[in-house]
C-alpha positions as a Markdown table, in Angstrom:
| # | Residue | x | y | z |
|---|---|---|---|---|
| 1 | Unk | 255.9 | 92.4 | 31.7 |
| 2 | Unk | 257.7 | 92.4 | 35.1 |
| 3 | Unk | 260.8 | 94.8 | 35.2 |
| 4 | Unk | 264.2 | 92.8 | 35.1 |
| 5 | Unk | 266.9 | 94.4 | 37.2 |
| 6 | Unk | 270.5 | 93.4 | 37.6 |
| 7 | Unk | 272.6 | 93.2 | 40.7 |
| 8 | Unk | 276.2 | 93.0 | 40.5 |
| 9 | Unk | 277.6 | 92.4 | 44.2 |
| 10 | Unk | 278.7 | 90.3 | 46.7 |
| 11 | Unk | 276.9 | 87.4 | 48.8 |
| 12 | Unk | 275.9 | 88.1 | 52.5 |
| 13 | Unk | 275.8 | 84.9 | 54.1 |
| 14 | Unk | 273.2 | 86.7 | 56.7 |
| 15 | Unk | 271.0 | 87.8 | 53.8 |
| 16 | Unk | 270.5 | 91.4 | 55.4 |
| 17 | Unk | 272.4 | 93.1 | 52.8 |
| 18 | Unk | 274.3 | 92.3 | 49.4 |
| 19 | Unk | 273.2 | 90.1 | 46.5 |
| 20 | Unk | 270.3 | 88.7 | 49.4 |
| 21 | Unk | 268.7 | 92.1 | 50.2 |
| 22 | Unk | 269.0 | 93.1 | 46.6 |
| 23 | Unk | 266.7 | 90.2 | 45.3 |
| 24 | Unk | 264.1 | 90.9 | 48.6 |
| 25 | Unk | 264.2 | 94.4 | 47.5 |
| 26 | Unk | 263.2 | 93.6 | 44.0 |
| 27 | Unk | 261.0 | 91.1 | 44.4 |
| 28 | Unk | 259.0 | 93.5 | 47.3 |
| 29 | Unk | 259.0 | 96.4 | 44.6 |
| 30 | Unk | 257.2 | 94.1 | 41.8 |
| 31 | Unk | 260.3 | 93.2 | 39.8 |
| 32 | Unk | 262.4 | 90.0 | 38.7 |
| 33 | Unk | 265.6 | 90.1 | 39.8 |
| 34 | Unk | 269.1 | 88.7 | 38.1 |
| 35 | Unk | 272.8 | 88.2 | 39.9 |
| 36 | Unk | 276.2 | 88.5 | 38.9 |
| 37 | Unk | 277.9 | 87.1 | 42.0 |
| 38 | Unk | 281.5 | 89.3 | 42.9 |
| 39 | Unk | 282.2 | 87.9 | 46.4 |
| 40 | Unk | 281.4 | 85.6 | 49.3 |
| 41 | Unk | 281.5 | 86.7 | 52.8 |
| 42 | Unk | 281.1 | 85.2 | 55.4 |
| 43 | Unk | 279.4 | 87.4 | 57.6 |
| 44 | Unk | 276.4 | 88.4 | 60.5 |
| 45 | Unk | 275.6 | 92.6 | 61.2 |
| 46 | Unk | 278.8 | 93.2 | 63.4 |
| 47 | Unk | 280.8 | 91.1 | 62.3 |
| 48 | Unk | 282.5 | 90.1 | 58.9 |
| 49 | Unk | 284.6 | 86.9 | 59.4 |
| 50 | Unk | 286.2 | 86.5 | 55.4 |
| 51 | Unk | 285.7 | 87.2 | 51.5 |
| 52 | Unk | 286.2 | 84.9 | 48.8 |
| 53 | Unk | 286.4 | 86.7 | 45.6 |
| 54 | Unk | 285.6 | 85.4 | 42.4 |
| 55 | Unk | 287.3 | 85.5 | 39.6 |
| 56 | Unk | 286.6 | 88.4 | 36.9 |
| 57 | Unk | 287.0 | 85.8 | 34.4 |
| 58 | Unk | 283.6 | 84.5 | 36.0 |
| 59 | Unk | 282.1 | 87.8 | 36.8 |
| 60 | Unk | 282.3 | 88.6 | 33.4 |
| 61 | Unk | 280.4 | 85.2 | 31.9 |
| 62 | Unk | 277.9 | 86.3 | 34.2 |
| 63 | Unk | 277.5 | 89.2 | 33.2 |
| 64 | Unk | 277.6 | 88.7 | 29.7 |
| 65 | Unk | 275.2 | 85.4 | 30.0 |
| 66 | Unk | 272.5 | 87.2 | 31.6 |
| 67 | Unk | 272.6 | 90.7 | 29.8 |
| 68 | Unk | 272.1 | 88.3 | 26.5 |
| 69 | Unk | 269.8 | 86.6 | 27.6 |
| 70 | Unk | 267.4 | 89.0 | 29.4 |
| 71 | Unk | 265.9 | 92.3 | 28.8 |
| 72 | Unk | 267.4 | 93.9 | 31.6 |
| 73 | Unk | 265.9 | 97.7 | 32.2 |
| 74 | Unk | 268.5 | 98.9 | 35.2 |
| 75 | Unk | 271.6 | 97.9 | 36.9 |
| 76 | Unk | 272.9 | 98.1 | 40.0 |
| 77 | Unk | 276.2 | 97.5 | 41.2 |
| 78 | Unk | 277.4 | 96.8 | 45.1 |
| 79 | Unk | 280.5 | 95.0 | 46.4 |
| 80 | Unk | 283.1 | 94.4 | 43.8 |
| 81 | Unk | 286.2 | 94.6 | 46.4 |
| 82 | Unk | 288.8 | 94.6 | 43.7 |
| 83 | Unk | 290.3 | 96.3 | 40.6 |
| 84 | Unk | 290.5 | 93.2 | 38.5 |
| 85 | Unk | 286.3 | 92.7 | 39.0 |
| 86 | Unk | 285.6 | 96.7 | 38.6 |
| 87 | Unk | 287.4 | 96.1 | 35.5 |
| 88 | Unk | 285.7 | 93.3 | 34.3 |
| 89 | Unk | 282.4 | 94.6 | 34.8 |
| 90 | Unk | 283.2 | 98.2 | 33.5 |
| 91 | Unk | 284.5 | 96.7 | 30.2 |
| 92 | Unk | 280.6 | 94.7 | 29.7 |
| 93 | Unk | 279.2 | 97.4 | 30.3 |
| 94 | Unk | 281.0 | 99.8 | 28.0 |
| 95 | Unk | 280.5 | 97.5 | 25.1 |
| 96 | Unk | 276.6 | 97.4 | 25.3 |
| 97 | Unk | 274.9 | 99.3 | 22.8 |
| 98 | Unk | 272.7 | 101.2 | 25.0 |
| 99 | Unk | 273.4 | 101.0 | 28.4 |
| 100 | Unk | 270.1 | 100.5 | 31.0 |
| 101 | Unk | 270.4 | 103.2 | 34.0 |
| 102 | Unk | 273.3 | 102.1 | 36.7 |
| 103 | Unk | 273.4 | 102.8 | 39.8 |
| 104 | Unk | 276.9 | 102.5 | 41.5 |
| 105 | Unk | 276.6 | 102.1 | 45.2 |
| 106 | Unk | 280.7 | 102.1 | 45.8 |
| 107 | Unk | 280.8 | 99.8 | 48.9 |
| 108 | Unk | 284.3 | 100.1 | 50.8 |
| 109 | Unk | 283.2 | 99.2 | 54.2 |
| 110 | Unk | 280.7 | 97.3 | 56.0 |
| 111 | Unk | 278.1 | 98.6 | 58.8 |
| 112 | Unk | 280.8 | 96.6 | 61.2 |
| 113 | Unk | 283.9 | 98.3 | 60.0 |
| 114 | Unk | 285.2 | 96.1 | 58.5 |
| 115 | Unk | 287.1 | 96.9 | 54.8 |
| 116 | Unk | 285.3 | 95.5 | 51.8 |
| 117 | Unk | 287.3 | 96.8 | 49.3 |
| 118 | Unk | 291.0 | 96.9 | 48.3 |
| 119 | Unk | 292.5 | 100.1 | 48.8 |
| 120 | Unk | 294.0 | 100.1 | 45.3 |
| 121 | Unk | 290.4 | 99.5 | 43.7 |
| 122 | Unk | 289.2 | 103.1 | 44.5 |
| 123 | Unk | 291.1 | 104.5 | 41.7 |
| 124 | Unk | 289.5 | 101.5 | 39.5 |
| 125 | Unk | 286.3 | 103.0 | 40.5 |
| 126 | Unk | 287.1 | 106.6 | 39.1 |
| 127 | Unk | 288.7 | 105.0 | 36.1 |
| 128 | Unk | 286.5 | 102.7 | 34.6 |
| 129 | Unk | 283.4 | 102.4 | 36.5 |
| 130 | Unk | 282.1 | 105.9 | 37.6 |
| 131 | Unk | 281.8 | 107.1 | 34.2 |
| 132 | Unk | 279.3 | 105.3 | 33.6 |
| 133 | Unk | 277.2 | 105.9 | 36.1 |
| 134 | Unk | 273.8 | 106.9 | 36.4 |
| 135 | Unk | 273.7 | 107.6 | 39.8 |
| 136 | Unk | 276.5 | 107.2 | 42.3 |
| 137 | Unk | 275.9 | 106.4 | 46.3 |
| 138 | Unk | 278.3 | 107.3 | 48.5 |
| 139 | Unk | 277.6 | 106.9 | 52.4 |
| 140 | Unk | 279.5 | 109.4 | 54.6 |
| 141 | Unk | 282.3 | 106.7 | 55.1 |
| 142 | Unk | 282.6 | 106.2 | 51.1 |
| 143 | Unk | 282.2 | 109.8 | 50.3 |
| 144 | Unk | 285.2 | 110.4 | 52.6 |
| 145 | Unk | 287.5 | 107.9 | 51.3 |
| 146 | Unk | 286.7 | 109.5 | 47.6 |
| 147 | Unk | 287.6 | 112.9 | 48.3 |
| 148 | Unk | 290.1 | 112.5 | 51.2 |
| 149 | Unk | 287.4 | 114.5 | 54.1 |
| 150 | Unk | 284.8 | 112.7 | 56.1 |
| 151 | Unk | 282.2 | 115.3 | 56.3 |
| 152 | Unk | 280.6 | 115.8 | 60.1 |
| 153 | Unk | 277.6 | 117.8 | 58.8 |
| 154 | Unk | 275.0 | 118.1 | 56.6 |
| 155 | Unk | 277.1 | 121.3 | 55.0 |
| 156 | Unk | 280.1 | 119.1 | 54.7 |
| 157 | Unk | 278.3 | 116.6 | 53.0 |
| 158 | Unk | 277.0 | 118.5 | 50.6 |
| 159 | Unk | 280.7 | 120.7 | 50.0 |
| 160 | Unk | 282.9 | 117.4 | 49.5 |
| 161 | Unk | 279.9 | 115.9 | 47.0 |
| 162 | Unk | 280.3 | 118.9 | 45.1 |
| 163 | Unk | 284.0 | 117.8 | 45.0 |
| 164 | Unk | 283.8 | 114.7 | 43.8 |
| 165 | Unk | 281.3 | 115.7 | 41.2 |
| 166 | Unk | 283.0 | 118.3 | 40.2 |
| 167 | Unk | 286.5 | 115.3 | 39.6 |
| 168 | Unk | 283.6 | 112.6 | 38.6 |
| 169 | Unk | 280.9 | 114.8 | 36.3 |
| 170 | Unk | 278.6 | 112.5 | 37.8 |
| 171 | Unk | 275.3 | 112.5 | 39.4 |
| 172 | Unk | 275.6 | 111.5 | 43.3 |
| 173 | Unk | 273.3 | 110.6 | 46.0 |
| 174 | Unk | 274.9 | 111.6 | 49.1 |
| 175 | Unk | 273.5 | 109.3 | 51.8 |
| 176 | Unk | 273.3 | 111.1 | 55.1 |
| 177 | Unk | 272.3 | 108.3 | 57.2 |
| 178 | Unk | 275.4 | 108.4 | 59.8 |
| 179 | Unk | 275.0 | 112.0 | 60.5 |
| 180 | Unk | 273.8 | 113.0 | 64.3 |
| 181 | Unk | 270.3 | 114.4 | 64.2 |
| 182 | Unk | 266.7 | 114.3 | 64.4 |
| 183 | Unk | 266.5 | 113.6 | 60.4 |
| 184 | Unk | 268.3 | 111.1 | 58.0 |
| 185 | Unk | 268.8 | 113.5 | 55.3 |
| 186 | Unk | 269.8 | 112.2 | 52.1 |
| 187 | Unk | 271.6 | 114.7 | 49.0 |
| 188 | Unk | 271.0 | 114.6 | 45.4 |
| 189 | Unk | 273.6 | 116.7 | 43.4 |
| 190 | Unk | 272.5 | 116.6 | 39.7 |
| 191 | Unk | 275.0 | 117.1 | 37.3 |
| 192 | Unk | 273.5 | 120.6 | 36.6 |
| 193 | Unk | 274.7 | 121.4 | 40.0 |
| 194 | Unk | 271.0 | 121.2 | 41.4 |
| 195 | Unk | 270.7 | 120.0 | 44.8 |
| 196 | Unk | 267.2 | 117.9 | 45.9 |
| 197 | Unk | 266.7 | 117.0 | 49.8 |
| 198 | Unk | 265.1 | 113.6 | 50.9 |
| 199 | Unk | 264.4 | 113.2 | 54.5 |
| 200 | Unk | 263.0 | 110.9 | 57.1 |
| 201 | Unk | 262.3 | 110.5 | 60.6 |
| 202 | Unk | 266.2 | 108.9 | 62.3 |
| 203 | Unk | 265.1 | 105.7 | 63.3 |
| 204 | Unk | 267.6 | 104.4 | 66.8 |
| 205 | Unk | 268.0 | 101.6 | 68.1 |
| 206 | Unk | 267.8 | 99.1 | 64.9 |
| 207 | Unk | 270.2 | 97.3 | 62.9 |
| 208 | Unk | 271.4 | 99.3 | 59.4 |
| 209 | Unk | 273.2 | 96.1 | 58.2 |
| 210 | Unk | 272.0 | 96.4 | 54.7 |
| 211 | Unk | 270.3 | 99.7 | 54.6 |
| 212 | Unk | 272.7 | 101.0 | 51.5 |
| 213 | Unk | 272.4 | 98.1 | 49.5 |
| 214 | Unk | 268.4 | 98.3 | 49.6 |
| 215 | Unk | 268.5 | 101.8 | 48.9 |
| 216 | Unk | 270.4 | 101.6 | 46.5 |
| 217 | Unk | 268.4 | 98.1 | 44.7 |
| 218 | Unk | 265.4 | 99.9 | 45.1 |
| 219 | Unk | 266.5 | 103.0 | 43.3 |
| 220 | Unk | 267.5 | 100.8 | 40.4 |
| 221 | Unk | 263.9 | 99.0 | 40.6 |
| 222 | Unk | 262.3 | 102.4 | 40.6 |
| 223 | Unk | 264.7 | 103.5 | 37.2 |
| 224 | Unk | 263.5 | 99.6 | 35.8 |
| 225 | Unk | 259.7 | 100.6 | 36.3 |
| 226 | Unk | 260.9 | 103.7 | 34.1 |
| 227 | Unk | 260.4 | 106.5 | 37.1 |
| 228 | Unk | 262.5 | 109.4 | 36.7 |
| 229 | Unk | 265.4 | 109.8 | 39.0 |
| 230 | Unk | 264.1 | 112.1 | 41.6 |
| 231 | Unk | 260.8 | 110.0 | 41.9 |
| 232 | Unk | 262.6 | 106.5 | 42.4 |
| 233 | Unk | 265.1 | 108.2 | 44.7 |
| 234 | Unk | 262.1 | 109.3 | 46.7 |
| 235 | Unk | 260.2 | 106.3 | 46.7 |
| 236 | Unk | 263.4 | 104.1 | 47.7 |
| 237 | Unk | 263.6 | 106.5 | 50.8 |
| 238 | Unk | 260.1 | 105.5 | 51.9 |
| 239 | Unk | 261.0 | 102.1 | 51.1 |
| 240 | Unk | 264.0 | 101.9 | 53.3 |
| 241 | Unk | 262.1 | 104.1 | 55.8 |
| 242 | Unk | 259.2 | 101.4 | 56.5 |
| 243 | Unk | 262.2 | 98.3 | 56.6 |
| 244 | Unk | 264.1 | 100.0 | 59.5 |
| 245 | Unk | 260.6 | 100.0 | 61.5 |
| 246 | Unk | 259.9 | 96.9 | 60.5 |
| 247 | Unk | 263.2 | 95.3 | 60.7 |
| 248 | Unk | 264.0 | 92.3 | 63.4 |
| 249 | Unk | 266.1 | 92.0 | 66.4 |
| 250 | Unk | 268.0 | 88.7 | 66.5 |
| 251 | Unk | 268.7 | 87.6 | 69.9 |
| 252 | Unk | 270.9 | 85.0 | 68.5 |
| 253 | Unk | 273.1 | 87.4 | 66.5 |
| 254 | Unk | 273.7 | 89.2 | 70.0 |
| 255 | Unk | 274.6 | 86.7 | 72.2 |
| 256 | Unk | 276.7 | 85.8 | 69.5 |
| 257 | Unk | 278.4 | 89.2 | 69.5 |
| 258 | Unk | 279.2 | 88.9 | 73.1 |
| 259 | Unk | 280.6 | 86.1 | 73.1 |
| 260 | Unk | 283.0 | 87.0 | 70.0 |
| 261 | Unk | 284.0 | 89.9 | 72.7 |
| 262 | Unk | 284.5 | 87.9 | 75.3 |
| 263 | Unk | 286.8 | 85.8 | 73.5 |
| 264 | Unk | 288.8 | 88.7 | 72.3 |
């Protein structure tokens, strides 16, 4: 039987990241792929025009619909932008009688700057969604919105994760991606205070517009084929590792860029 995995996030009208990159990531790693659709953007790597939110009333018969329905083996969730759908899908959840593996990836802010979440949803987060989290995966960005100190190094990283698993009791990824170096070094701090290193060659000069949301969707494919953590962590690195030097450069998207800075 092909593994069923759940995505719970918003829909990138570029399809390099979100809902889009989710389903490519699934389907690419063997499994079948289900949506519970949070937001629409409107959006290209740079640039993020508008969001249209749904409404948690629909978020939830979503949810509920497909987890009926399917035998879903792990959850992820990506943008939920405000307290009302964090709320919404933290209350599903809760109410399940055996909850598959979720893996929270808390996006606040997109590769372009650009705020995709309401300030007052971060304490929605801690509240009602954290706790029940499998695995939580905070960029450098993220991580510093959630303990108040954007880390600069790979020993800051690591000293505000043991922060905010210390507050959270939760088991984080710390992603690493944005730090300067030779190495994109990635963190996992277990909730038995271990700490497990997962590094790859930094890759310059390509577009990361959608880089945590793969990670992150192939992590939760990995938990689906019924890998243990540290092994679908590792194998989601590699994953994200060969799309960077595969990925594309759109000449469109550039010339589009300019012209947007032109204008401005």
């Amino acid at each position: 039987m092909i593994p069923v995995v759940l995505t719970i996030a918003g829909s990138d009208s570029s399809c390099g990241a979100g809902i889009q990159a989710d389903l490519k990531t699934f389907s690419a790693l063997g499994c079948h792929g289900l949506t519970v659709l949070t937001c629409v953007v409107a959006e290209t790597p740079g640039k993020v025009r508008s969001i249209q939110a749904m409404r948690s009333e629909i978020v939830r018969d979503q949810l509920e619909v497909l987890l009926s329905a399917y035998p879903v083996l792990a959850i992820k969730t990506g943008m939920l932008f405000s307290p009302p759908i964090i709320r919404a899908v933290a209350e599903v959840l809760a109410g399940l009688q055996t909850l598959p593996p979720l893996v929270v990836d808390p996006v606040m802010v997109a590769s372009s700057g650009d705020a995709l979440l309401r300030p007052e949803a971060v304490a929605a987060y801690r509240k009602h969604l954290f706790p029940l989290a499998t695995l939580i995966t905070p960029n450098l960005d993220e991580l510093g919105v959630l303990t108040g100190s954007l880390p600069v190094s790979l020993a800051g990283m690591i000293c505000s994760g043991k922060q905010l698993a210390a507050e959270t009791g939760a088991t984080l990824l710390l992603k690493g991606g944005h730090l300067k170096g030779e190495a994109a070094t990635d963190i996992l701090l277990t909730t038995a205070w271990e700490v497990h290193e997962y590094s790859a060659p930094f890759i310059r000069g390509v577009e990361t517009h959608g880089t945590g949301c793969t990670y992150s969707a192939a992590i939760a494919a990995g938990l689906a084929k019924g890998y243990p953590l540290s092994k679908a962590i590792g194998e989601a690195k590699k994953f994200v590792t060969r799309a960077l030097k595969g990925g594309h450069q759109w000449g469109l998207v550039a010339a589009l860029d300019q012209v947007q800075l032109r204008r401005n």
